[in-house]
Every structure is written in structure tokens, then in C-alpha cells.
N, CA, C and O atoms as CSV, one atom per row, in Angstrom:
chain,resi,resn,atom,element,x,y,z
A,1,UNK,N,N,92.898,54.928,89.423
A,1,UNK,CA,C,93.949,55.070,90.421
A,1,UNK,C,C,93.772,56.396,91.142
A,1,UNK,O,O,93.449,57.371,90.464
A,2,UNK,N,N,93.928,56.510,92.269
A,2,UNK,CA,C,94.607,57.889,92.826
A,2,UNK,C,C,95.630,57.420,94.251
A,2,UNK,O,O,95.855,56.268,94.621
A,3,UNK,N,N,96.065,58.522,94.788
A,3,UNK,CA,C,97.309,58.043,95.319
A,3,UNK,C,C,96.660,57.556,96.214
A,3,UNK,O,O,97.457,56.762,96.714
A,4,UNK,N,N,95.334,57.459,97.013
A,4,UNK,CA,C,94.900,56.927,98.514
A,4,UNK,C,C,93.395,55.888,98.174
A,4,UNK,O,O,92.474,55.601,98.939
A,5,UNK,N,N,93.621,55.497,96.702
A,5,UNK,CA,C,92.803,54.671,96.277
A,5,UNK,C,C,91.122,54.970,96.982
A,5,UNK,O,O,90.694,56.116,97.121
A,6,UNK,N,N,90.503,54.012,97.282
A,6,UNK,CA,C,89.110,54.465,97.468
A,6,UNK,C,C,88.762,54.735,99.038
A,6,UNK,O,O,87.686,54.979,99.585
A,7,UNK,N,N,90.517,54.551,99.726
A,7,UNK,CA,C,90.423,54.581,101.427
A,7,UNK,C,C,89.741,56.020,101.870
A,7,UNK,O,O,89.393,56.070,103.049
A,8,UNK,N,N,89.550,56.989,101.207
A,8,UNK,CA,C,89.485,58.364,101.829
A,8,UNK,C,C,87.889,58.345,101.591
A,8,UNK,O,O,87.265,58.907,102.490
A,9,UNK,N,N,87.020,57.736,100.418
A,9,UNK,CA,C,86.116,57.922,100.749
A,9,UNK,C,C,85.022,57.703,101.863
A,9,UNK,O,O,84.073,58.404,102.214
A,10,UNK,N,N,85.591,56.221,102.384
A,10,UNK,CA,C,84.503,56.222,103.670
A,10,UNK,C,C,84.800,57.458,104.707
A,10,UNK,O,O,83.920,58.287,104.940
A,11,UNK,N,N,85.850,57.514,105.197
A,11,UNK,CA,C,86.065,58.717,106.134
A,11,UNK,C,C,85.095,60.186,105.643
A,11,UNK,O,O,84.287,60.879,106.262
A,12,UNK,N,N,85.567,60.230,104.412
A,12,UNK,CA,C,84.149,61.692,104.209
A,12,UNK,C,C,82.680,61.470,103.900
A,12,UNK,O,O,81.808,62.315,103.697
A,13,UNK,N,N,82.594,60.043,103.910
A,13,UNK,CA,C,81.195,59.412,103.733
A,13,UNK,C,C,80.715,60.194,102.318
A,13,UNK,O,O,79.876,61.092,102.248
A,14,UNK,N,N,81.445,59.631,101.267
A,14,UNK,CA,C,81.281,59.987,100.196
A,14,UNK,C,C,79.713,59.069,99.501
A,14,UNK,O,O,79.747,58.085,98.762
A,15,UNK,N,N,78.878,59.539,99.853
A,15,UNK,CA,C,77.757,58.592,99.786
A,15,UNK,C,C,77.400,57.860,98.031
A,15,UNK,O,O,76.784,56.824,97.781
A,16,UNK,N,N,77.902,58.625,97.266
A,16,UNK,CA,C,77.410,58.770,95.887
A,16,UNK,C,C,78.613,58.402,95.513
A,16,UNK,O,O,78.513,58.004,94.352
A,17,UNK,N,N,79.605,58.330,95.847
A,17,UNK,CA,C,80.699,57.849,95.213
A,17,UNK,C,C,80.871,56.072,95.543
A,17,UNK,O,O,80.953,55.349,94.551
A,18,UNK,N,N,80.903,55.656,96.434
A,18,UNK,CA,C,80.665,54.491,97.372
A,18,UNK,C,C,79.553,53.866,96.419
A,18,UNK,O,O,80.004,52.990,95.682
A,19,UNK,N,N,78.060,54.159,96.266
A,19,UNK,CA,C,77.344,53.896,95.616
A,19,UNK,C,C,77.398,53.251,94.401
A,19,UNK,O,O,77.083,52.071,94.245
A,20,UNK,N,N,77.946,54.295,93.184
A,20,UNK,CA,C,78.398,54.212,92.272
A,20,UNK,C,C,79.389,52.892,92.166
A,20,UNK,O,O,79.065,51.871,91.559
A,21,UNK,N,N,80.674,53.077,92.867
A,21,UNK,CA,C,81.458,51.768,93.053
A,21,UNK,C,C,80.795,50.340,93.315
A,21,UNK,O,O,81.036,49.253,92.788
A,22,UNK,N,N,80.161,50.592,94.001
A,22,UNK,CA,C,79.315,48.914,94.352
A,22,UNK,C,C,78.403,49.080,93.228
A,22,UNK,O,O,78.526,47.913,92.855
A,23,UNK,N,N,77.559,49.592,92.353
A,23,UNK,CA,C,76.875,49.410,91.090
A,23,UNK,C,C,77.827,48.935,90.035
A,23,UNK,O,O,77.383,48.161,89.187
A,24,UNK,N,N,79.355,49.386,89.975
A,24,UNK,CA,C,80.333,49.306,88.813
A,24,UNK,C,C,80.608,47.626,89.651
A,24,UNK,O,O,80.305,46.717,88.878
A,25,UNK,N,N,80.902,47.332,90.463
A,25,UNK,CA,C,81.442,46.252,91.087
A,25,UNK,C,C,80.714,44.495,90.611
A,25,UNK,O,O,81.149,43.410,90.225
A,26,UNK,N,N,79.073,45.274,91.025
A,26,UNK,CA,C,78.479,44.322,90.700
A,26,UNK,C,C,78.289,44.005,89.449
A,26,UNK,O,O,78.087,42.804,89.266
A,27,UNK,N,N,78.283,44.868,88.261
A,27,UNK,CA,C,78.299,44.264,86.869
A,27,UNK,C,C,78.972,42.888,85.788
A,27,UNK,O,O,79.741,42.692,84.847
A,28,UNK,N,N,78.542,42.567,86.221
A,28,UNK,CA,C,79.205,40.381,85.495
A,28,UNK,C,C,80.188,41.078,84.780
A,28,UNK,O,O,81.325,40.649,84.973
A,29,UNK,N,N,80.080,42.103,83.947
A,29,UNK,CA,C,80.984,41.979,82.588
A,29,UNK,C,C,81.670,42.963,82.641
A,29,UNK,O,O,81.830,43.400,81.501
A,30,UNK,N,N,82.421,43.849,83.759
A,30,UNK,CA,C,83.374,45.115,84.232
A,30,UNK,C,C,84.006,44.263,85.157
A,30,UNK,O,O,83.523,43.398,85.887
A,31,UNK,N,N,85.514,44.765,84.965
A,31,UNK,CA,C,86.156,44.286,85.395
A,31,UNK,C,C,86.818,45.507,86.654
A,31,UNK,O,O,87.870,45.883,86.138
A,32,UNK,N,N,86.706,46.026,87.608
A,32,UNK,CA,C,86.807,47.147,88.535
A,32,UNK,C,C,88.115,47.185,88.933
A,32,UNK,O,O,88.233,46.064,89.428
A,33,UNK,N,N,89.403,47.836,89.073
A,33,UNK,CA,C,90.340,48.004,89.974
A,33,UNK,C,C,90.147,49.341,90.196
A,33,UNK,O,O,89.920,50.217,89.362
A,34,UNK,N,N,90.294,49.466,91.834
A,34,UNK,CA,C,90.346,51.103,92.151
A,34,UNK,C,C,91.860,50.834,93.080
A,34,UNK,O,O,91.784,50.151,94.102
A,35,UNK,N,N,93.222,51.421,92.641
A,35,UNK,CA,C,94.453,51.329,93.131
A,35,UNK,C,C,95.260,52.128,93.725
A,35,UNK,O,O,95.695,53.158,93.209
A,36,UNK,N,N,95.497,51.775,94.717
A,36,UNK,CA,C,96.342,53.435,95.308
A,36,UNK,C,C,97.845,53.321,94.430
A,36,UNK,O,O,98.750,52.488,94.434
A,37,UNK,N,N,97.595,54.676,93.642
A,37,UNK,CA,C,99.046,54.823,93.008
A,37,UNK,C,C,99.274,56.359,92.832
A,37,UNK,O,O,98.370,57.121,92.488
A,38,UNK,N,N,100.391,56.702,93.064
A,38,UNK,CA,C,100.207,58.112,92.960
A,38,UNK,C,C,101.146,58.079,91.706
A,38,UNK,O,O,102.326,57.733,91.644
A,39,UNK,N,N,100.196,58.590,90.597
A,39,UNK,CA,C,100.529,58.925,89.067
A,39,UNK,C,C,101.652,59.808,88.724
A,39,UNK,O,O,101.911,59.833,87.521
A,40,UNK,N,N,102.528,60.684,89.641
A,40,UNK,CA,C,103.163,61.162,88.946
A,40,UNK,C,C,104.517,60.208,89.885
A,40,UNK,O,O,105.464,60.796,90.407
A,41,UNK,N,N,104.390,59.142,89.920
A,41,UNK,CA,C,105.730,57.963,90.133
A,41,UNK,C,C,105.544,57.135,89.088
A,41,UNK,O,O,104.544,56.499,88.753
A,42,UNK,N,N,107.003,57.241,88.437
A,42,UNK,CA,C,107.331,56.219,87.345
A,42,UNK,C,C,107.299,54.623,87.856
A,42,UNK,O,O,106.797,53.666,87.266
A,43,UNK,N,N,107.783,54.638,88.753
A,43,UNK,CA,C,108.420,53.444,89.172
A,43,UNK,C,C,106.581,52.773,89.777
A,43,UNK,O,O,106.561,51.543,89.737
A,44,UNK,N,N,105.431,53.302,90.192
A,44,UNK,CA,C,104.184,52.648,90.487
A,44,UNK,C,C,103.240,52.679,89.306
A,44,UNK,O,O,102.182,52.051,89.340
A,45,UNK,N,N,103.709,53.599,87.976
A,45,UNK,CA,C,102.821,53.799,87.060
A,45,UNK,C,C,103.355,52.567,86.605
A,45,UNK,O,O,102.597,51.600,86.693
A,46,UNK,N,N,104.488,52.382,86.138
A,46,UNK,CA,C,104.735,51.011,85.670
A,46,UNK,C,C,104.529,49.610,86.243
A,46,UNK,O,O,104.513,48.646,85.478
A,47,UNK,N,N,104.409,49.496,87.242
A,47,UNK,CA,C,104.219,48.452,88.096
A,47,UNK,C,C,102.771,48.142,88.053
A,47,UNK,O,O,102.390,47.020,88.387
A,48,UNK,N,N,101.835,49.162,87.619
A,48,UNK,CA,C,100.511,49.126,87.612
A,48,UNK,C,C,100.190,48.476,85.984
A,48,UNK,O,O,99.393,47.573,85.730
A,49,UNK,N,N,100.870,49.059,85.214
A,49,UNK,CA,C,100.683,49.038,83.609
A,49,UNK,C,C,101.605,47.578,84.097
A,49,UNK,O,O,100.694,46.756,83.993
A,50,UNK,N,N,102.273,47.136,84.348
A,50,UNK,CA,C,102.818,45.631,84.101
A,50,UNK,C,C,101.664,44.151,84.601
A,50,UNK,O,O,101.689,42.941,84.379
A,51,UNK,N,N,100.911,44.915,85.221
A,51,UNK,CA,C,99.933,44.368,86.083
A,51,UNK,C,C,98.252,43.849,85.094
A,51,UNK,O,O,97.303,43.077,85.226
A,52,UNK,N,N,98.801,44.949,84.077
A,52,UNK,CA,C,97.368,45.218,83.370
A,52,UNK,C,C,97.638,43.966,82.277
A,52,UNK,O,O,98.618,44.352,81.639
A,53,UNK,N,N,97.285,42.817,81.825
A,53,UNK,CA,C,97.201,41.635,80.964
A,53,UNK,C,C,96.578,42.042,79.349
A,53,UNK,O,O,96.776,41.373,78.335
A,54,UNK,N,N,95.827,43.248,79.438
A,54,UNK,CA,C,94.805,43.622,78.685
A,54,UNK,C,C,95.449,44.883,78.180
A,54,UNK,O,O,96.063,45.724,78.836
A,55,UNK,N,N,95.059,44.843,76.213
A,55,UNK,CA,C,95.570,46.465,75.650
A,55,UNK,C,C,94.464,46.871,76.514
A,55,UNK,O,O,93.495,46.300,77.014
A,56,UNK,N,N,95.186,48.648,76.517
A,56,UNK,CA,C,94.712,49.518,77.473
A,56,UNK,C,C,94.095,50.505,75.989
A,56,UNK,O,O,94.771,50.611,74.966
A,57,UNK,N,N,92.766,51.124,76.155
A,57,UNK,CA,C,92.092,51.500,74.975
A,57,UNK,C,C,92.073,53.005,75.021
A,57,UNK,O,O,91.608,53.694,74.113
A,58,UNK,N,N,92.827,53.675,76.596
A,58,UNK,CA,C,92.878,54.815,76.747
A,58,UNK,C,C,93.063,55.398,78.310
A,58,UNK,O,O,92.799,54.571,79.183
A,59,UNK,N,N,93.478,56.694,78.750
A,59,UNK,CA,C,93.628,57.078,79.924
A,59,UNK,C,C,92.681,58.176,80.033
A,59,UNK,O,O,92.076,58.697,79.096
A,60,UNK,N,N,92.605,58.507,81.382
A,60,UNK,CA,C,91.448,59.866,81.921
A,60,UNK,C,C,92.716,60.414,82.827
A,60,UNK,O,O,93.228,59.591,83.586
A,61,UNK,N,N,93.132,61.447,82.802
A,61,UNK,CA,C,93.846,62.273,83.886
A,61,UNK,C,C,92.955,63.230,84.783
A,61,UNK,O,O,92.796,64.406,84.454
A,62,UNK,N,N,92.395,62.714,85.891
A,62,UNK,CA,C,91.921,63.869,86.657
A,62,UNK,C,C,92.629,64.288,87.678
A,62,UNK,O,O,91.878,64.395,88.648
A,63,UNK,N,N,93.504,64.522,87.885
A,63,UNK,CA,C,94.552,64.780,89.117
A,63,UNK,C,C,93.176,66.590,89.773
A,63,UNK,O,O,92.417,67.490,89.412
A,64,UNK,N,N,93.926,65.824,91.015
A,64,UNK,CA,C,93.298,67.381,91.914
A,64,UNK,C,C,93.829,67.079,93.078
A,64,UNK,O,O,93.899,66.053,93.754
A,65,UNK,N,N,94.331,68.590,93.228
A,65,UNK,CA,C,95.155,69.104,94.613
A,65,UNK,C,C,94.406,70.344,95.247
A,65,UNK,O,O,94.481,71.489,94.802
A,66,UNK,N,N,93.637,69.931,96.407
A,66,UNK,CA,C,93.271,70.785,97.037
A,66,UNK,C,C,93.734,71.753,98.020
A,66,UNK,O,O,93.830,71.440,99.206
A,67,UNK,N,N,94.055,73.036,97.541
A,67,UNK,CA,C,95.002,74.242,98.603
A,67,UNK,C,C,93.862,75.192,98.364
A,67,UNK,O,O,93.892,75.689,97.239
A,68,UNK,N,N,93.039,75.508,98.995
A,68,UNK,CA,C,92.104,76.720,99.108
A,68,UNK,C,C,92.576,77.896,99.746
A,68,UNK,O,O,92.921,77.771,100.921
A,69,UNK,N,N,92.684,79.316,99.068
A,69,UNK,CA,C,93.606,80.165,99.312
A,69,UNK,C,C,92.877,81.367,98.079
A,69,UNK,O,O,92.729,81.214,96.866
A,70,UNK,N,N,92.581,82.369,98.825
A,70,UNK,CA,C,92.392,83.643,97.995
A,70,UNK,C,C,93.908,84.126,96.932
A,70,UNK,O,O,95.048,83.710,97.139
A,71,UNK,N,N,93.705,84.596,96.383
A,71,UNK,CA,C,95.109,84.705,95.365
A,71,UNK,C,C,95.912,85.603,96.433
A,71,UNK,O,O,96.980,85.125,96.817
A,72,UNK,N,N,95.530,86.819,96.945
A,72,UNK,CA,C,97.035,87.129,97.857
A,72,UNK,C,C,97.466,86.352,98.955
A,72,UNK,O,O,98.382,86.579,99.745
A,73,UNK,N,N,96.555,85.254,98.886
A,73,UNK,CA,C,97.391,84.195,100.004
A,73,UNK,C,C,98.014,83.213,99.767
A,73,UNK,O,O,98.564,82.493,100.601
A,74,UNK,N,N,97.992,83.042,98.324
A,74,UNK,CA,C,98.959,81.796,97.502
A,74,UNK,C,C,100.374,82.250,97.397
A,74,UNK,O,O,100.763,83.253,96.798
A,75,UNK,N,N,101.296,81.150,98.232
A,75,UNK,CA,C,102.515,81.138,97.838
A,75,UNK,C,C,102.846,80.934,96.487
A,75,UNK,O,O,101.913,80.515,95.802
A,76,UNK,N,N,103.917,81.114,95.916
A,76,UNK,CA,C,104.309,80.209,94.582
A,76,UNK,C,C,103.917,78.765,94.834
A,76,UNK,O,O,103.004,78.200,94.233
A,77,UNK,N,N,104.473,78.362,95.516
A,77,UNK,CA,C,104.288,76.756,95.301
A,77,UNK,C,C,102.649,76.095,95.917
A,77,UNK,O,O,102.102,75.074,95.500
A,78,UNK,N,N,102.236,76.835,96.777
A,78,UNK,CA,C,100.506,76.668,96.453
A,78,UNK,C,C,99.957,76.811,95.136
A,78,UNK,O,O,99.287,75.958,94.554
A,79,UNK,N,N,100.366,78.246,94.586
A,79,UNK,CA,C,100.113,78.144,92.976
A,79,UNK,C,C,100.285,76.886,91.901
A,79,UNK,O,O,99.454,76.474,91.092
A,80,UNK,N,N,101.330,76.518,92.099
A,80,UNK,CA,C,102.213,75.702,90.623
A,80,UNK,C,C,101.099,74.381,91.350
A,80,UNK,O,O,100.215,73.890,90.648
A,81,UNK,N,N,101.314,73.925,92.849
A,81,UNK,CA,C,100.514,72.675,93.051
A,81,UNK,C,C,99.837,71.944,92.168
A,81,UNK,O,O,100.171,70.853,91.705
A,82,UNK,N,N,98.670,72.701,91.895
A,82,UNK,CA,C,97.761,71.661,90.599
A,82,UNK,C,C,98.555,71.459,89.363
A,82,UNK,O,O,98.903,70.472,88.715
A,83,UNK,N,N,98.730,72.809,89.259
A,83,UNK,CA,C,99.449,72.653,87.823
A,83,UNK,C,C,100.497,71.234,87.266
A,83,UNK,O,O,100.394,70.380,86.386
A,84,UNK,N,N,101.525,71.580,88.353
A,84,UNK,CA,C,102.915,70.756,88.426
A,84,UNK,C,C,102.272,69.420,88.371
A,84,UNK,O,O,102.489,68.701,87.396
A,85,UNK,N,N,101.063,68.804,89.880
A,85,UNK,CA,C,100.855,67.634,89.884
A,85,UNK,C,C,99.825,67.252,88.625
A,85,UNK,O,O,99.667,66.038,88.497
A,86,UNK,N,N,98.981,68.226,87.521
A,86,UNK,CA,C,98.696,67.956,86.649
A,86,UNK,C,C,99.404,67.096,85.350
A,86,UNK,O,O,99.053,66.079,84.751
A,87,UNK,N,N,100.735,68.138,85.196
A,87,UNK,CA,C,101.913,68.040,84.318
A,87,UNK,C,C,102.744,66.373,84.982
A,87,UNK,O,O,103.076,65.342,84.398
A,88,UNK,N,N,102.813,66.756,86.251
A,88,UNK,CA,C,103.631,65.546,86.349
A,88,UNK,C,C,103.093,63.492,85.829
A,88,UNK,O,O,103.480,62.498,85.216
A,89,UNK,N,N,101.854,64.111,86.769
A,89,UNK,CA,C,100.660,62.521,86.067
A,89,UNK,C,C,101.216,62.708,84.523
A,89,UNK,O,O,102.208,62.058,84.195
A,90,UNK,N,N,100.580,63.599,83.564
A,90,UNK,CA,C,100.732,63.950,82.243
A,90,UNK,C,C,102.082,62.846,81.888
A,90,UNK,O,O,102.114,61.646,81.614
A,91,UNK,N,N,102.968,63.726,82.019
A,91,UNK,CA,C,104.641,63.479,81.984
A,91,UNK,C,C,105.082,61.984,82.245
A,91,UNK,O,O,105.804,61.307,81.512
A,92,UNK,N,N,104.550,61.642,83.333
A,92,UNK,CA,C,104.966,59.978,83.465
A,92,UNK,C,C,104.373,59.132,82.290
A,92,UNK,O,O,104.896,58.397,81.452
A,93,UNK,N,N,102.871,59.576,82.587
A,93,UNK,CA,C,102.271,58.289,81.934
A,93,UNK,C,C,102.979,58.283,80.319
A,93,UNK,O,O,103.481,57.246,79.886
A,94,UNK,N,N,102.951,59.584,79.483
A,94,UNK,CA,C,103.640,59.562,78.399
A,94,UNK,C,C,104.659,58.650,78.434
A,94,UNK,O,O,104.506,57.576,77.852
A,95,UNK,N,N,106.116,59.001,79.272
A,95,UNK,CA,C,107.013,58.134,79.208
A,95,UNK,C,C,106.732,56.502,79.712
A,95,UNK,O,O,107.522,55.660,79.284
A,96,UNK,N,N,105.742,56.107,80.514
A,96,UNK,CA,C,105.403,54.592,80.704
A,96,UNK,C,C,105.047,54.021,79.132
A,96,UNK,O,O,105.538,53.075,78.517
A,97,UNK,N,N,104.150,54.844,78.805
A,97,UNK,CA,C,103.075,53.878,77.505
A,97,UNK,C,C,103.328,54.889,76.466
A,97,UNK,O,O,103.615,56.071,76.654
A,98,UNK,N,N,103.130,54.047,74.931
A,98,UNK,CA,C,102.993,55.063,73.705
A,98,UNK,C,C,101.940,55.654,73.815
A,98,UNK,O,O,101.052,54.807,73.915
A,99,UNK,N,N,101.522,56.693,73.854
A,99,UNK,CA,C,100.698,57.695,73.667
A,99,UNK,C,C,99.684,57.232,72.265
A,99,UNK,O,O,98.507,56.881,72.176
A,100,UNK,N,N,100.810,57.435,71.241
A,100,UNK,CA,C,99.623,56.796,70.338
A,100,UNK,C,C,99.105,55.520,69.811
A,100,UNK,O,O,98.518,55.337,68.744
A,101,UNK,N,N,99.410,54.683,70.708
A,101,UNK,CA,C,98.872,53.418,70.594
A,101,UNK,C,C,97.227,53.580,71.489
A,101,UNK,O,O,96.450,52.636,71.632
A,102,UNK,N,N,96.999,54.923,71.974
A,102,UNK,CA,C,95.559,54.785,72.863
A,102,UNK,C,C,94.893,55.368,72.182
A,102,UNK,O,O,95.353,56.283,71.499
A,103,UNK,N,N,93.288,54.942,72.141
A,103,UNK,CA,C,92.254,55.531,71.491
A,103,UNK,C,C,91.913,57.307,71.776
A,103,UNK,O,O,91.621,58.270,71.066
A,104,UNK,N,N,92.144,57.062,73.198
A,104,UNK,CA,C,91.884,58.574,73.742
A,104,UNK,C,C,93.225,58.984,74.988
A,104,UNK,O,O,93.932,58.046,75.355
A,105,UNK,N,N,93.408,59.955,75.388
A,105,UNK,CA,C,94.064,60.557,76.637
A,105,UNK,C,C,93.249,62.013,76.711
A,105,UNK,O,O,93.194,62.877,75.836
A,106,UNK,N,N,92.669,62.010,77.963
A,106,UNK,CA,C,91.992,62.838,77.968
A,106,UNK,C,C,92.346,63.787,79.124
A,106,UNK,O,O,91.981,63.108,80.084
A,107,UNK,N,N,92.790,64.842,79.594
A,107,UNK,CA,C,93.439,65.534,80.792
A,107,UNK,C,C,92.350,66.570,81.036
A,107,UNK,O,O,91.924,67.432,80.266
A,108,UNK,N,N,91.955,66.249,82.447
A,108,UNK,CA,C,90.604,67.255,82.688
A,108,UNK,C,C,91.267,67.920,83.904
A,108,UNK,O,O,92.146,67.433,84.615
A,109,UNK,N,N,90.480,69.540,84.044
A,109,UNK,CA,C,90.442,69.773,84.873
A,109,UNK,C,C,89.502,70.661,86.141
A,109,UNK,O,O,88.530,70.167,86.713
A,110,UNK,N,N,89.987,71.906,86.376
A,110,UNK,CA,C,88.717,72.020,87.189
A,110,UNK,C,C,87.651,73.192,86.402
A,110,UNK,O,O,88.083,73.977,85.559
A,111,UNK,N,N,86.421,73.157,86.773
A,111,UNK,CA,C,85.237,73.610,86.008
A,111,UNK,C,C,85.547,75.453,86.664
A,111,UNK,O,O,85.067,76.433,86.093
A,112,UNK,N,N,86.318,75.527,87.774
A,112,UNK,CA,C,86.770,76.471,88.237
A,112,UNK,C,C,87.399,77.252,87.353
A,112,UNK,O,O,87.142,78.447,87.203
A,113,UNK,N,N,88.387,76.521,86.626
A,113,UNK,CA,C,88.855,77.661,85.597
A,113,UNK,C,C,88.029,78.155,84.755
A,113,UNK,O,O,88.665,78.923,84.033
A,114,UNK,N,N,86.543,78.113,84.352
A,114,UNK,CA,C,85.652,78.790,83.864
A,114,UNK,C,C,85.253,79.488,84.589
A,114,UNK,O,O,85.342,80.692,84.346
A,115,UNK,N,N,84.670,79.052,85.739
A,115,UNK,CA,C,83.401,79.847,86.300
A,115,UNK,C,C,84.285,80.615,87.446
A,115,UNK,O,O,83.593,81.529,87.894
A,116,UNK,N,N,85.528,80.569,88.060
A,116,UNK,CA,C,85.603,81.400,89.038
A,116,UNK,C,C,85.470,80.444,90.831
A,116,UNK,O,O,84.537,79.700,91.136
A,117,UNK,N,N,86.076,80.613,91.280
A,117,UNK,CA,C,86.292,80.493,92.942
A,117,UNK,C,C,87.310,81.026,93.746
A,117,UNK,O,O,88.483,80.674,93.621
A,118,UNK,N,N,86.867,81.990,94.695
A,118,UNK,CA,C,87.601,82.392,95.347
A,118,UNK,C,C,88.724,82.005,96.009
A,118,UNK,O,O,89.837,82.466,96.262
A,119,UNK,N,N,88.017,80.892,96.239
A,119,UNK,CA,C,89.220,79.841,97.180
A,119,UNK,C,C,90.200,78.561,96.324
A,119,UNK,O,O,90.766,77.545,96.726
A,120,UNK,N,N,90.059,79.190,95.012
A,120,UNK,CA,C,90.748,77.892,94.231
A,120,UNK,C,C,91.052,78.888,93.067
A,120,UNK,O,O,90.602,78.837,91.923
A,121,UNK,N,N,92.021,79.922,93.669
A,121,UNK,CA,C,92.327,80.783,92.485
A,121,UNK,C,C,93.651,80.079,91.535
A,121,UNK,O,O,93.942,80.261,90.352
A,122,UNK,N,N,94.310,79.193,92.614
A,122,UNK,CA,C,95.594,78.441,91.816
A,122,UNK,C,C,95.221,77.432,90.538
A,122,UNK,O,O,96.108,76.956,89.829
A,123,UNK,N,N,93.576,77.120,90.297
A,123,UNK,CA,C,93.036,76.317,89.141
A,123,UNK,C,C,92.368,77.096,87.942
A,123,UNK,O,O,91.961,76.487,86.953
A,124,UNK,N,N,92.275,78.379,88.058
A,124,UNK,CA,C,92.105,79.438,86.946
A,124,UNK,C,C,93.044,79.703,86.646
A,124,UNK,O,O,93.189,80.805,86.117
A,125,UNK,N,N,94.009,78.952,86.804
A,125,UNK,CA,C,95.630,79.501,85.437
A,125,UNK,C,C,95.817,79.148,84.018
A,125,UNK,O,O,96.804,79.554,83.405
């Protein structure tokens, strides 16, 4: 899922991503949904999970909010951005589904908070 489903990639001509999708697509024995839902709504996380026929064996949280901004140019709420929309995905899906009925939940985020970027100081928190 993400909130604009796979519509944003043709516009940036995401070449390798596009790719990838039509390799996952064509496989006989994968079953593919890519869904526009924006994860931190209760009311579409559930509508999605009511949709699903099949136990679910686990979730991936990659939420990302892009505000590029040197740190004295981050407002508060440029700051909290990732964070909040991290927590919020987090927060729903808990309350949709038991948590421990899944094999895995896995919440990733950016490789930035290791290594450093100037322009994505709000993801080193």
C-alpha cells in the first residue's frame, strides 16, 4: 500500500521500480495488490484488511515523508513529519489486527539516520 498507490511512479519514470512490478506481476504463483491507502486511516486500513480472504503472515512499515530542509530550517512540524507519520501507520495497524497473531512486523526507516544528510535532518532523530 501507500497513499498514491503505484500512480506516482510513472510520472517520475521510476524505471526499476515499474520493472520490478511487472516481474512480481507476471509470476503464476504471487498474488500482487499495489493499493492506494494511506496507512495512518483506520477507517481504509480496515477496509483493506476486510478485503484480504487470506491469514496475513506479517506487515513491512516503510512510511516516508519527504521535507528536505537543513536543521535551522525545520519547523517543528517539518520535524515531527516522519516521525508522527511513522508512529501513526505503526498505531493504526496495531489497533486494526493482533499484532501477535503475525509472524513478523517490521518498521523501517531511513538509512539517513546512520549515515547523515543534510537535507533530511528531520530522519536522524
Amino acid at each position: 500500500t501507500s497513499r498514491s498507490g503505484t500512480a506516482n511512479l510513472i510520472p517520475k519514470d521510476e524505471i526499476i521500480a515499474l520493472r520490478l512490478l511487472a516481474y512480481l506481476r507476471s509470476l503464476n504463483d504471487l498474488v500482487l495488490r499495489t493499493e492506494a491507502v494511506d496507512a495512518s486511516s483506520m477507517e481504509q486500513t480496515k477496509q483493506l484488511l476486510s478485503s484480504i480472504h487470506k491469514p496475513i503472515g506479517g506487515a513491512m512499515i516503510l512510511t516516508a515523508i519527504l521535507i528536505d530542509r537543513t536543521f535551522p530550517m525545520q519547523t517543528e512540524d517539518t520535524f515531527e513529519a516522519p516521525f508522527e507519520a511513522k508512529l501513526g501507520a505503526f498505531n493504526v495497524l496495531q489497533k486494526a489486527i493482533d499484532l501477535d497473531s503475525l509472524d513478523f512486523v517490521l518498521a523501517y526507516s531511513s538509512i539517513v539516520g546512520l549515515t547523515g544528510n543534510a537535507g533530511q535532518t528531520n530522519y536522524s532523530r
